[in-house]
C-alpha positions in Angstrom: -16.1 -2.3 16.3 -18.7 -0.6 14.1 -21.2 -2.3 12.9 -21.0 -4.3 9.1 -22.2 -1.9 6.4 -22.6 -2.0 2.7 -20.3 0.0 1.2 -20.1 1.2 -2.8 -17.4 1.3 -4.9 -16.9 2.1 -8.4 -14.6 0.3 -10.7 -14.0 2.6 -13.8 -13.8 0.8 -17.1 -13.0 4.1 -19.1 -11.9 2.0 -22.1 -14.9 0.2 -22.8 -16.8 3.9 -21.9 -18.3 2.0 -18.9 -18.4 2.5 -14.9 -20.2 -0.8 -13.5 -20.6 -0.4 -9.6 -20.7 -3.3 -7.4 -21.0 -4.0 -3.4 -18.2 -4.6 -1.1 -18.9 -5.3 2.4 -16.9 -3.8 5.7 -14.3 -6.5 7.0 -16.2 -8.6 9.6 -15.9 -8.7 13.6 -13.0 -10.0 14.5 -11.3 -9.4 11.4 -8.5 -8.0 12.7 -8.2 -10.2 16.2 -5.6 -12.6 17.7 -6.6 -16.2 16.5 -5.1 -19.2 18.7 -6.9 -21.8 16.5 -4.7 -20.6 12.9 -1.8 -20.9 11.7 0.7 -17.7 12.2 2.9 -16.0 10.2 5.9 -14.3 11.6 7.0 -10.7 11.8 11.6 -9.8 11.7 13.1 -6.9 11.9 15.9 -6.5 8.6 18.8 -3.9 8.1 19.7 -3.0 4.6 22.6 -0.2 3.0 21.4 1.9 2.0 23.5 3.8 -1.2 20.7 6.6 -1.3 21.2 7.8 2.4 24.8 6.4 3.2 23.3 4.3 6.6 22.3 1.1 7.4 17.9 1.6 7.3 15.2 -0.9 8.9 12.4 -2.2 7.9 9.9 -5.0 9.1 9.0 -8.4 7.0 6.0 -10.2 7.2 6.3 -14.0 5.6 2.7 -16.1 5.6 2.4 -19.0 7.7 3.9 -22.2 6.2 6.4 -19.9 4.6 8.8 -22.1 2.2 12.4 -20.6 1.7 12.6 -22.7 -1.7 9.2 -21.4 -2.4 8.2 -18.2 -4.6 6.2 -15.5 -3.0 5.0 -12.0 -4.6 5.8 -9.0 -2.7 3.7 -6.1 -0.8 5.8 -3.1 -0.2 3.3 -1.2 2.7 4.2 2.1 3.6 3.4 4.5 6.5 1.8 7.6 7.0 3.6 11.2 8.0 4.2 10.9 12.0 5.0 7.2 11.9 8.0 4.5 10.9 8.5 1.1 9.9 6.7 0.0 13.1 3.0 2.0 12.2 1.0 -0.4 10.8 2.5 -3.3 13.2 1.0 -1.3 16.2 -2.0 0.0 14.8 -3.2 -1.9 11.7 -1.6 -5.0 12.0 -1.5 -6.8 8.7 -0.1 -10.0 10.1 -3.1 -10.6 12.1 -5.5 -9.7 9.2 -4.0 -12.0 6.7 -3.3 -14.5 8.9 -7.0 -14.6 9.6 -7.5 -14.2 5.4 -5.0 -17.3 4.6 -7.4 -19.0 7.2 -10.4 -18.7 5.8 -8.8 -19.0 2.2 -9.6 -15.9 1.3 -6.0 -14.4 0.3 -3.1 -15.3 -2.2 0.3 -16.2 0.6 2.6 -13.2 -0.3 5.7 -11.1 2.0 5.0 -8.0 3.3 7.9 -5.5 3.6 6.8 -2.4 5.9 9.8 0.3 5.5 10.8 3.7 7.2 9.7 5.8 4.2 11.2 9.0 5.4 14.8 8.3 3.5 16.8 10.2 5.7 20.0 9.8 8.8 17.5 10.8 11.3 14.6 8.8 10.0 12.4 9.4 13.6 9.5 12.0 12.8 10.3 13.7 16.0 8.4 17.1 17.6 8.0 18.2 14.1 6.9 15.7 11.6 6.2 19.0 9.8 10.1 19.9 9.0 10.9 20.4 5.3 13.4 18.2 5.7 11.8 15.5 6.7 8.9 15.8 4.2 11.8 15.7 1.3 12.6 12.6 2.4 9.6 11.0 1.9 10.2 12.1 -1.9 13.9 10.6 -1.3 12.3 7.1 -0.3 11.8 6.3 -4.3 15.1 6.0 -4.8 16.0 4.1 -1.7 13.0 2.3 -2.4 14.0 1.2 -6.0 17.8 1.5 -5.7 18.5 0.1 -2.2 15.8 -1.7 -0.7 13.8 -3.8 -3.4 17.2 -5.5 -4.3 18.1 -6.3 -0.8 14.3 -8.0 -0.3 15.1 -10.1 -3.3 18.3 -11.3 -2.6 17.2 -12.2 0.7 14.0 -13.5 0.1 12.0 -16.0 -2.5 9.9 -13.3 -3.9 9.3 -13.1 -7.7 11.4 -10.4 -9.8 8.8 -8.7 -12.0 6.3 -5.9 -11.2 3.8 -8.4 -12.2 3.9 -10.0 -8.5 5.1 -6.4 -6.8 2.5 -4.4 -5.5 3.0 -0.9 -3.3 0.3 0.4 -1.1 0.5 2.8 2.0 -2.2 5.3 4.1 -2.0 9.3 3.9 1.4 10.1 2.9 2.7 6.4 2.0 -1.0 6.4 -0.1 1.2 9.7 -1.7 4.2 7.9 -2.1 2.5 4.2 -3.8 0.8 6.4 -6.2 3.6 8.5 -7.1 6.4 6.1 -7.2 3.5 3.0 -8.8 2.4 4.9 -11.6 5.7 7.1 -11.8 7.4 3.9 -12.9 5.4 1.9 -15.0 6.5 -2.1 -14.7 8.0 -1.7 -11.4 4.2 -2.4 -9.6 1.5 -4.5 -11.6 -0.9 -3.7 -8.3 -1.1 -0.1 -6.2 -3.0 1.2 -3.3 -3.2 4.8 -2.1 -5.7 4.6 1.4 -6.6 8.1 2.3 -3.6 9.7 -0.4 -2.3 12.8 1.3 -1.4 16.1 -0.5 2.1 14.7 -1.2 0.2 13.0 -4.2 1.1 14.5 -7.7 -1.5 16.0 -9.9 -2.5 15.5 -13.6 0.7 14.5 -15.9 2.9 14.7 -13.4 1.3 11.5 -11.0 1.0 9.7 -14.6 3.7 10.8 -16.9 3.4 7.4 -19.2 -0.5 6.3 -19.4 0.2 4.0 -22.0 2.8 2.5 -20.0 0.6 2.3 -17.0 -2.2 0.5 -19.1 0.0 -1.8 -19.9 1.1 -3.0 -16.9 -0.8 -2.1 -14.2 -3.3 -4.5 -12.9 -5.2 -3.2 -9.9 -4.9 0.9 -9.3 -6.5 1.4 -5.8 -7.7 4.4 -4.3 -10.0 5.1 -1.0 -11.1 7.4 1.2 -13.3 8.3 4.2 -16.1 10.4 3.2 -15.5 12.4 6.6 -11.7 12.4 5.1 -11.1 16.7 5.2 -8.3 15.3 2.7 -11.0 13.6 0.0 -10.3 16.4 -2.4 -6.4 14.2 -2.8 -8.8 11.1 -3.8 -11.1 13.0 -5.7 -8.8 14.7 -7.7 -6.9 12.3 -8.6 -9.9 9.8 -9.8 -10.8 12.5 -12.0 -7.5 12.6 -13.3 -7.5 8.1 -13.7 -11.1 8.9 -15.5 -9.5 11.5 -17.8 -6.6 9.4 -18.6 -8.5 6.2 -19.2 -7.0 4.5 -16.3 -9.1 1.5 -15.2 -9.2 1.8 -11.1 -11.7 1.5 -8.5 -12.6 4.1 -6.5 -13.6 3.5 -3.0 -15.6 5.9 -0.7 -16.0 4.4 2.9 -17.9 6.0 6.1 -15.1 7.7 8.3 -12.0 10.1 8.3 -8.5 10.2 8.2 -7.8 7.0 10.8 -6.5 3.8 11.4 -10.5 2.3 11.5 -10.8 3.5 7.5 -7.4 2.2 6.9 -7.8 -1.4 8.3 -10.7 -2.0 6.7 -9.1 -0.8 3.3 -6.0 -2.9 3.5 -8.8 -6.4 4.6 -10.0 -5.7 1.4 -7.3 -4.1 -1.0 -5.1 -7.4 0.2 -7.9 -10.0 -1.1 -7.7 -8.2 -4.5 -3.9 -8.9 -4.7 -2.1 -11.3 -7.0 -4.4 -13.1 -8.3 
């Protein structure tokens, strides 16, 4: 476990002509530990249709502890990076035990978590080569199934709120790609949006933010982080330059380390306390 550190981040206020910069703080010891002493949230496995690929897809759903089935819960849709599947951040990152440890210390707003396959494909395994053209298309592909297939299913299924007001989208490397193309590609769908470490899949200029006014009107929180040892910070970079240029309030985290799950779990300890409220 590395040691705490004081980390910067900047929090762009184009439209007042501002950038304030305040102090976050890396997620603790044990943040991301088993805790026998909490209540637990649980972790099920779902099949949906999907219309957009013609098969039956998987995905994993976190509900908070104490969940309520006549309750109302916003939604976090999490996404993967290239090489892995619904099961990524389960195994390496796993968001149950974070928040779990968050609701504890009530430090987090009680929300579901839906962690899909976002290569939209028959053959949704990366496989030898994560690289094939193929299977990079369907991460593009996932937007559809996304939107079309797999938000409906979550919210006839589960008590989760209707409105991009309580839907957020966030993912590392190429899911970071994919929550800021398909969040600010469809303005109203996602009030809050993550990318952690955005891989090149991420649009540039008016193409990653083809309605600004749209976005400003909607959006709420516009996330986007990277490790400063990251070779892919020029994604991050980039594409801050472009939020600045645009007038698109967001913050703008740079964190010690490089394109891992260490950067990543620290990202989603704190991008999740920022959510929904």
């Amino acid at each position: 476990m590395r040691k705490i550190v004081v980390l910067i981040f900047s929090l762009v206020w184009v439209g007042a002509g501002v950038k304030a910069q305040d102090e976050l703080k890396h997620a603790p010891g044990g943040f991301d530990s088993l805790r026998a002493d909490i209540p637990h949230g649980r972790i099920d496995a779902v099949d949906y249709f999907s219309t957009t690929v013609g098969v039956r897809r998987r995905a994993l759903v976190y509900t908070p502890p104490g969940f309520d089935p006549n309750g109302k819960y916003p939604v976090l849709y999490l996404l993967h990076g290239l090489a892995g599947t619904e099961e990524e951040w389960r195994a390496m990152a796993p968001p149950q035990i974070i928040l779990d440890n968050l609701y504890a210390g009530g430090k987090a707003q009680p929300m579901i978590i839906v962690m899909p396959n976002g290569r939209a494909m028959k053959d949704d395994r990366p496989g030898e080569n994560k690289f094939d053209s193929a299977k990079v298309r369907a991460f593009s592909v996932f937007e559809q199934d996304l939107l079309v297939d797999l938000i409906p299913f979550i919210e006839a299924k589960y008590p989760v709120y209707k409105d991009g007001g309580h839907r957020a989208i966030a993912g590392l490397s190429m899911g970071g790609g994919q929550s800021l193309n398909f969040g600010l590609g469809n303005p109203g769908q996602f009030g809050w949006i993550g990318g952690f470490s955005p891989a090149p899949n991420t649009k540039a200029g008016d193409t990653l933010l083809p309605d600004p006014a749209g976005t400003k009107q909607h959006l709420k929180l516009l996330w986007v982080s990277c490790g400063t040892e990251d070779n892919l910070m020029w994604v991050s970079q980039r594409t801050h330059e472009y939020l600045v240029k645009s007038g698109i309030q967001h913050i703008f985290f740079k964190e010690p380390g490089g394109h891992d799950f260490p950067v990543w779990k620290n990202d989603f300890y704190l991008f999740s306390q920022l959510l929904f409220k």
